[in-house]
C-alpha positions as CSV (number, residue, x, y, z in Angstrom):
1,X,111.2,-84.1,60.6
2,X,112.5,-81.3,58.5
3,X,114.1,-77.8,60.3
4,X,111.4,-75.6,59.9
5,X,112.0,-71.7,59.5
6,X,111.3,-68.5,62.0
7,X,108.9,-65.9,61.0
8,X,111.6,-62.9,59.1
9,X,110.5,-60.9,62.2
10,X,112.5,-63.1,64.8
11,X,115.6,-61.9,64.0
12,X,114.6,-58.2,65.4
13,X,113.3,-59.9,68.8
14,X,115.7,-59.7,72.0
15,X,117.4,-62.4,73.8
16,X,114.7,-63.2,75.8
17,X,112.4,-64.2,72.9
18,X,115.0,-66.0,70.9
19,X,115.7,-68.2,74.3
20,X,112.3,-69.3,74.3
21,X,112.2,-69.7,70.4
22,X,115.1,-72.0,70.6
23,X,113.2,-74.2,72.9
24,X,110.4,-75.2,70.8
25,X,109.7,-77.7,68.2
26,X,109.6,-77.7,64.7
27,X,105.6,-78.4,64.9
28,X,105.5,-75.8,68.2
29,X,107.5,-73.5,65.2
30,X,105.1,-73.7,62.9
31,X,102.3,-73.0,64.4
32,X,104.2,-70.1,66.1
33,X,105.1,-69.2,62.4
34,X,101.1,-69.0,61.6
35,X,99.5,-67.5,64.9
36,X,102.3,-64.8,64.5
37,X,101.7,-63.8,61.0
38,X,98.1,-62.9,61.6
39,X,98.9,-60.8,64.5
40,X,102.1,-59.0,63.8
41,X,101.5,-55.0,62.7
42,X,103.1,-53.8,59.7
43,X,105.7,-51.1,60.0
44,X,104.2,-48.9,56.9
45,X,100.6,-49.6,58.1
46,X,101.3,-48.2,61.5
47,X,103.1,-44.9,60.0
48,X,100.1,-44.6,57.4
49,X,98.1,-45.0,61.0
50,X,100.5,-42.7,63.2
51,X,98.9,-39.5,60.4
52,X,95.8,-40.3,61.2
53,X,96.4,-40.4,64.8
54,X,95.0,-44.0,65.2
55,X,98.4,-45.5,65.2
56,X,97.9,-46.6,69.3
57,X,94.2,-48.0,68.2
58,X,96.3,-50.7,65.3
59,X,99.5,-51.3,68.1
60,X,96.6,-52.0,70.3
61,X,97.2,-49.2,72.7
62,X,93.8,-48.5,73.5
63,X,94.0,-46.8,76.6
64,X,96.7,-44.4,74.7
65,X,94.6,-43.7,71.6
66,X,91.5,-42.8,73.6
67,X,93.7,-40.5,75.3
68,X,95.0,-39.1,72.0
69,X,91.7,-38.7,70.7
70,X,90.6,-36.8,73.6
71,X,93.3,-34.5,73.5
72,X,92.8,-34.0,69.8
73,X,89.3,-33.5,70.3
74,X,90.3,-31.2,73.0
75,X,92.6,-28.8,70.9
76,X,90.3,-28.8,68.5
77,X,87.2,-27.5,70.6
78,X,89.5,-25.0,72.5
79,X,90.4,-23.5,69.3
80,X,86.8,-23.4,68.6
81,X,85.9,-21.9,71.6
82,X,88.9,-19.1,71.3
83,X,90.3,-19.7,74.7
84,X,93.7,-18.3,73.6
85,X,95.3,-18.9,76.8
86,X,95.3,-22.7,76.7
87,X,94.8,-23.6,73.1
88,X,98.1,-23.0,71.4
89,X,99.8,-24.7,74.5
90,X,97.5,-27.9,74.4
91,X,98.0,-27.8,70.6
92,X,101.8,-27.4,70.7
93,X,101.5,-30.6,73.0
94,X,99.5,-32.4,70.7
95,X,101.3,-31.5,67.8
96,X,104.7,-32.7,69.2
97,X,103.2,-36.1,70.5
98,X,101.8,-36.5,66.9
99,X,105.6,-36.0,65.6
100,X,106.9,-38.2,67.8
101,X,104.4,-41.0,67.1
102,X,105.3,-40.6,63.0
103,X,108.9,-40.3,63.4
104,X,108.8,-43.5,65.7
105,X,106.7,-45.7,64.0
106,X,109.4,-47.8,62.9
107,X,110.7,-49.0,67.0
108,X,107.1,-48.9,68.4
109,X,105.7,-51.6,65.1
110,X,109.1,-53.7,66.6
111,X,108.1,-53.5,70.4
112,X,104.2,-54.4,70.0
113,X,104.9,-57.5,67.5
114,X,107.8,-58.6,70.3
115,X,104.3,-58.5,72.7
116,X,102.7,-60.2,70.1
117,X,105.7,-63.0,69.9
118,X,105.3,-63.3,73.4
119,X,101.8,-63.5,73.9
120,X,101.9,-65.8,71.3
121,X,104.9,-68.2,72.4
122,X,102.8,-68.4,75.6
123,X,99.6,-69.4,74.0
124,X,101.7,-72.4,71.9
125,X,103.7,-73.4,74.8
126,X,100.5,-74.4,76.7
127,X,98.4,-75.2,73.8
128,X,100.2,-77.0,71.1
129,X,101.6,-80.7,72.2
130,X,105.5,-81.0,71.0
131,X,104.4,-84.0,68.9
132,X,101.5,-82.5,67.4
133,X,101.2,-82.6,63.3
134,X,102.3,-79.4,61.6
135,X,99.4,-77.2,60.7
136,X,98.0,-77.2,57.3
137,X,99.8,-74.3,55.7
138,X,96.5,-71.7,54.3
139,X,96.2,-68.4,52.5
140,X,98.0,-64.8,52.7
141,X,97.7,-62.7,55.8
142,X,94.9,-60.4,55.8
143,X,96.3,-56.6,54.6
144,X,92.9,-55.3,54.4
145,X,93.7,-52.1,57.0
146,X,96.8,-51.8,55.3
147,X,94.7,-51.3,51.8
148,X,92.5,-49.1,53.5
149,X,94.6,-46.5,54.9
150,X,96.9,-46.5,51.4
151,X,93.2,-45.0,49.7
152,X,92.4,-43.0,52.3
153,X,96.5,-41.4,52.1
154,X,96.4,-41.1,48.4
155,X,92.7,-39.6,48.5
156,X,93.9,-37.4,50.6
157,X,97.0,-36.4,49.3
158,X,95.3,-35.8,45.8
159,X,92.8,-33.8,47.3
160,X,95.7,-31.4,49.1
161,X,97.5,-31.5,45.9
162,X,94.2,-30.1,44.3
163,X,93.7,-27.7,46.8
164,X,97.1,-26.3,46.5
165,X,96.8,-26.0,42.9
166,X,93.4,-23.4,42.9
């Protein structure tokens, strides 16, 4: 049976994922290959995300977006209310989180696909027979969110642009 190749991603995983890789078959491979590739998150799909503040929705952080939803939502109806006391500091908060989340998009889209490889190298170990046939090799992974937040950016970003220009 022919060597069959890792998913590009592998070579960013740790030692403990390459260990297990290393211990699988060719066919155990290539299904890893194909359960991977329609889980894995895309570095510039979580950044696009991070601006919107739906980045922890996409790395499937739910718990942590609902959080950072709710604090948004909080700034935003302090500031309504004109509580002046609590606002700026809950805002300043906020406002540094969402930073940090944009700057690190990068190291977070690396940790939750090494999840991913994991969960997944789990699910083949127990699932997938070492002798089992190759899977039948089928279309491109679905970028459809990925699509959706480049419109929504460059809508955006055009109306600023118009904006600015008045």
């Amino acid at each position: 049976m022919a060597q069959v190749q890792f998913h590009p991603d592998v070579r960013r995983f740790g030692p403990e994922i390459q260990a297990i890789l290393q211990q699988l078959t060719p066919s155990q491979v290539a299904y890893f290959n194909i359960m991977y590739a329609r889980r894995c998150k895309i570095p510039i799909a979580t950044f696009l995300s991070a601006i919107f503040c739906i980045d922890h929705f996409y790395l499937e952080q739910f718990p942590l977006g609902v959080l950072k939803v709710l604090v948004g939502l909080a700034c935003v109806g302090l500031m309504e209310l004109r509580i002046s006391t609590v606002a700026p500091f809950l805002l300043a908060i906020y406002a540094l989180w969402w930073l940090m989340d944009v700057v690190s998009f990068s190291s977070r889209t690396r940790i939750a696909n090494e999840r991913i490889a994991l969960d997944v190298l789990r699910h083949v170990k127990e699932l997938v027979s070492p002798n089992a046939p190759p899977p039948p090799v089928t279309g491109q992974p679905d970028n459809s969110l990925l699509i959706v937040l480049a419109v929504i950016a460059i809508t955006l970003l055009v109306l600023a642009i118009a904006l600015v220009s008045r």
